[in-house]
C-alpha positions as CSV (number, residue, x, y, z in Angstrom):
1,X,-5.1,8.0,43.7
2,X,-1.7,7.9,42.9
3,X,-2.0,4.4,40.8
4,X,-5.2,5.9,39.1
5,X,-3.2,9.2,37.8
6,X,-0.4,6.7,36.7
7,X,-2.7,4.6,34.9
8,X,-4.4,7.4,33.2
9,X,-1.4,8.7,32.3
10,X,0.0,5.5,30.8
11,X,-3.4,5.1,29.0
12,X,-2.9,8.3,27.2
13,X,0.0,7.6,25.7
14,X,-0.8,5.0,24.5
15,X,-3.8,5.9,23.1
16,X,-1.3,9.0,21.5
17,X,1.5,6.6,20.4
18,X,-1.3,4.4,18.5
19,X,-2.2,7.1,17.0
20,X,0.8,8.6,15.9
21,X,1.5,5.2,14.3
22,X,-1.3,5.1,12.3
23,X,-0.5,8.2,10.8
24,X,2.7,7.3,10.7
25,X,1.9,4.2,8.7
26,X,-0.3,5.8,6.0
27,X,2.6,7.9,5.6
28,X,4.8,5.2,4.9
29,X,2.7,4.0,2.0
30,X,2.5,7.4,0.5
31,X,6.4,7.8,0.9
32,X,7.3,4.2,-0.5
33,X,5.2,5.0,-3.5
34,X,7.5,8.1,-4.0
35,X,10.1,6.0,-3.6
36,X,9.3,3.5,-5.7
37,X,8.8,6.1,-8.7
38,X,12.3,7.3,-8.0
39,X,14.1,4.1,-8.0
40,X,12.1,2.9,-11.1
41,X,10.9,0.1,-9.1
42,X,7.7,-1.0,-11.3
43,X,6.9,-4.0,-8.6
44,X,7.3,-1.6,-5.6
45,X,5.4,0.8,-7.2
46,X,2.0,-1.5,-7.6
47,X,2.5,-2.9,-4.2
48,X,1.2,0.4,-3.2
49,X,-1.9,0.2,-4.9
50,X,-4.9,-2.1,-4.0
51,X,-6.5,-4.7,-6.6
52,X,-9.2,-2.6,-6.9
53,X,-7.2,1.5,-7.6
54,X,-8.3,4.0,-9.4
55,X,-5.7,6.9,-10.9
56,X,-6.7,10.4,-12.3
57,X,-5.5,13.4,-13.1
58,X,-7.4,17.1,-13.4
59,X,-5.9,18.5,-16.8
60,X,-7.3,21.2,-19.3
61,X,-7.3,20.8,-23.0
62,X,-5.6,23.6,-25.3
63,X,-9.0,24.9,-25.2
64,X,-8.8,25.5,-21.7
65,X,-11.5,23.0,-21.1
66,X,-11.1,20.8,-17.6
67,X,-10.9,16.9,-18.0
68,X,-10.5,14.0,-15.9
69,X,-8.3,11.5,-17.7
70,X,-8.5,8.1,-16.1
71,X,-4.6,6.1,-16.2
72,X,-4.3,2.5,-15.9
73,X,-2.1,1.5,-13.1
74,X,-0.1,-1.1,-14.5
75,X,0.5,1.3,-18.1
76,X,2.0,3.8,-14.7
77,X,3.9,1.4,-13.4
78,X,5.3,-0.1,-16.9
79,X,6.1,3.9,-17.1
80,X,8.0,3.9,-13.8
81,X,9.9,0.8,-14.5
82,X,11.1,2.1,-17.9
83,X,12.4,5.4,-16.6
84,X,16.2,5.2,-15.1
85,X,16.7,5.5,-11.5
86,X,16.3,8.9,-10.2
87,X,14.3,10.4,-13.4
88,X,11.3,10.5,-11.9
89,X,11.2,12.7,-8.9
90,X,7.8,14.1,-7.1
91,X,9.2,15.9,-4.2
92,X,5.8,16.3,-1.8
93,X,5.2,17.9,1.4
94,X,2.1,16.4,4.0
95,X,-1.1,18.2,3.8
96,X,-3.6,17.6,5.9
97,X,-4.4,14.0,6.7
98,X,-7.7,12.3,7.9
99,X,-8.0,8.6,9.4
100,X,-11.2,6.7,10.2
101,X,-11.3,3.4,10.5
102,X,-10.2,1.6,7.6
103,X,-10.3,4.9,5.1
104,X,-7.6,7.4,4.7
105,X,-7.4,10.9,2.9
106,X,-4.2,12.3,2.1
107,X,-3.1,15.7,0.8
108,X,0.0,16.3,-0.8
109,X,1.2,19.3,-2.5
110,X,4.2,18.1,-5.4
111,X,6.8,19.2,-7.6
112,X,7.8,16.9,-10.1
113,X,11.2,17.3,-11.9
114,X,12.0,14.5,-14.6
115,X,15.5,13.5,-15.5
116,X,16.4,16.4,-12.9
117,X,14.3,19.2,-14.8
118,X,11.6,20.4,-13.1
119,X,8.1,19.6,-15.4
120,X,4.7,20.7,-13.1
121,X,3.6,20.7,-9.9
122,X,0.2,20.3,-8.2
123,X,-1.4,18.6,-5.6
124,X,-2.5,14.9,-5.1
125,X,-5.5,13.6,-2.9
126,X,-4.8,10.2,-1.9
127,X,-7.8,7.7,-0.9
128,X,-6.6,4.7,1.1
129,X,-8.1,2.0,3.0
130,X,-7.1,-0.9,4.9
131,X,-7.1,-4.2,3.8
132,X,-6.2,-6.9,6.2
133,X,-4.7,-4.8,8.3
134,X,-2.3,-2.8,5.4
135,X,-2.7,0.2,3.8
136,X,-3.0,0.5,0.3
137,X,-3.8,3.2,-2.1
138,X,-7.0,3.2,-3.6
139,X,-7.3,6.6,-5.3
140,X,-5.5,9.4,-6.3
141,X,-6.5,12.3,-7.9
142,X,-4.0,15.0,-8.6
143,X,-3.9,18.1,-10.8
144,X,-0.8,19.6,-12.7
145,X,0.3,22.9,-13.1
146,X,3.4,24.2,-15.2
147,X,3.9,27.3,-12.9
148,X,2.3,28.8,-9.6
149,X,3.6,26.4,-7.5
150,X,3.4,27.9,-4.5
């Protein structure tokens, strides 16, 4: 009885620690994304992003019409690689986040600040998925607010 609790035990944590780490790990891509904006690392910042990504952003026109506008990921990254290090600074906190399988979905509340001024905030959904065991961005939606950031 003894050796069966111990296993059980043992096989819980486990089970816990794995995952933990997956988490953990879809974290890490989200983060090195982040930090790949900040240190204008262009490279860095596509290595994030699967062959196959899709980036949008919610907007509204001066109408006050919403839009979707669909960005290019390398034209983002050329972006990112132009700006100086540190100029481009999307402070997020963790949301909720949902694993299954190959396909994550991560929510991330933001404030951006460029060149140390703050410019919007908003929220971003990521879409991952795992491809040969790594994860890599697929999709992110995000929308952008000049105020009522909390």
């Amino acid at each position: 009885m003894r050796l069966f609790l111990t296993l059980s035990l043992t096989m819980m944590c486990c089970f816990a620690t794995k995952a933990q780490s997956t988490e953990d790990s879809v974290k890490a891509v989200v983060n090195n994304m982040f930090a790949a904006m900040k240190n204008a690392d262009s490279a860095g910042l596509k290595n994030a992003f699967s062959e196959w990504a899709v980036l949008q952003t919610i907007s509204r026109t001066k109408e006050g019409q919403t839009i979707v506008r669909t960005d290019n990921i390398d034209a983002f990254a050329s972006f990112v690689g132009k700006t100086t290090k540190g100029d481009a600074d999307e402070r997020i906190t963790f949301g909720a986040i949902h694993i299954d399988g190959a396909l994550a979905s991560v929510w991330t509340p933001y404030q951006f600040y460029l060149k140390g001024t703050f410019s919007h905030c908003g929220v971003n959904s990521f879409q991952l998925v795992r491809v040969n065991g790594v994860w890599k961005i697929q999709y992110i939606i995000d929308t952008r607010r000049k105020g009522d950031c909390k």
